[in-house]
N, C-alpha and C positions, 0 to 999 in steps of 0.2 A: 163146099162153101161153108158149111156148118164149122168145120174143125177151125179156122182162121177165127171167126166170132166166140167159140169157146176158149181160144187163148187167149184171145183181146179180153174177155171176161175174166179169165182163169188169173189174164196178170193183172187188170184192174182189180181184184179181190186178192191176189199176195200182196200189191202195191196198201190196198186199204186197210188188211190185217199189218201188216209193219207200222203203218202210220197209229195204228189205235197201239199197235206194240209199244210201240216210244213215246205217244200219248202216256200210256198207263204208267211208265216206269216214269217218264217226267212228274206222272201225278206222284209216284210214290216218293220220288227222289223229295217234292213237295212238302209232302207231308212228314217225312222223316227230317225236311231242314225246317220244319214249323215245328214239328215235336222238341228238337235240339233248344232253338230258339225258346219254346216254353219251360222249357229246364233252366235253359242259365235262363231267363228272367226269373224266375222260380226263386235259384241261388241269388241273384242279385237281391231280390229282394230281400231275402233269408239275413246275407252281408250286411247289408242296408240297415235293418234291425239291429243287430249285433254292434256294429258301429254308434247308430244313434243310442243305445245303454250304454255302450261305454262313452260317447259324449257326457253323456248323462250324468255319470258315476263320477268321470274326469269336473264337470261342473260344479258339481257339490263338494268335490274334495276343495275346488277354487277358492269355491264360500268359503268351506270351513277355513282354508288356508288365512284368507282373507280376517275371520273372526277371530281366529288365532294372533294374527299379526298385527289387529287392532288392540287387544288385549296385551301382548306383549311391551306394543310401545305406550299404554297407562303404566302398567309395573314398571318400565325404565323410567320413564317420566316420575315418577313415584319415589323408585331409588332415585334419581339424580336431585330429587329436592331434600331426599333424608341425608343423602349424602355431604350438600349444602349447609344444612344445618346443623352435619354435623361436624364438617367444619369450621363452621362460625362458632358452636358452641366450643371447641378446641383452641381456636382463637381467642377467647374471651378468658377460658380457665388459665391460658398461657401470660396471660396478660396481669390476671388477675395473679397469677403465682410471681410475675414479675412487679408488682407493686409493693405484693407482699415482700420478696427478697429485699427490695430497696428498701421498703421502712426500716427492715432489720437493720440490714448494713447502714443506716442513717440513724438509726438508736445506738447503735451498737460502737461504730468508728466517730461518727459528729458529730452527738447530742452532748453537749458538756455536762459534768458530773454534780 
């Protein structure tokens, strides 16, 4: 009578060692995809950083780019008025050198003697 009751026992305690067997490796399986998981967030973060300085770095080059390109269109703006002027002034000595030839040629050929 005894022997039926220690296997009934014998395989409830194999049945409850398996079950704690694949408990424990489920725990480990656990912990080793939490471990993974703390790693890349880890990297991600690490990424994350990296990215935001070079945002960062890309930002200021913007600025500058920006500071630059405001400066640039004073200096055209700048040339295009000397340039102006100084075609006007080109204008005015061509003018003035065309007066002058006509007086000549009006002294010269049809001012009576």
């Amino acid at each position: 009578d005894a022997l039926p009751i220690l296997q009934s026992q014998r395989a409830l305690l194999i049945h409850g060692t398996d079950s704690l067997n694949r408990a424990t490796q489920s725990i480990e399986r656990s912990h080793r995809i939490a471990a993974e998981t703390d790693q890349i967030g880890t990297e991600i973060i690490e990424e994350l950083g990296q990215q935001r300085e070079q945002l960062d770095r890309t930002k200021d080059r913007l600025i500058n780019t920006g500071e630059n390109l405001s400066r640039s269109r004073k200096i055209l703006r700048s040339m295009s008025r000397k340039l102006m002027t100084n075609r006007l002034l080109l204008a005015v000595v061509i003018l003035l050198e065309l007066a002058i030839l006509g007086g000549v040629v009006y002294y010269k050929f049809f001012r009576k003697h």
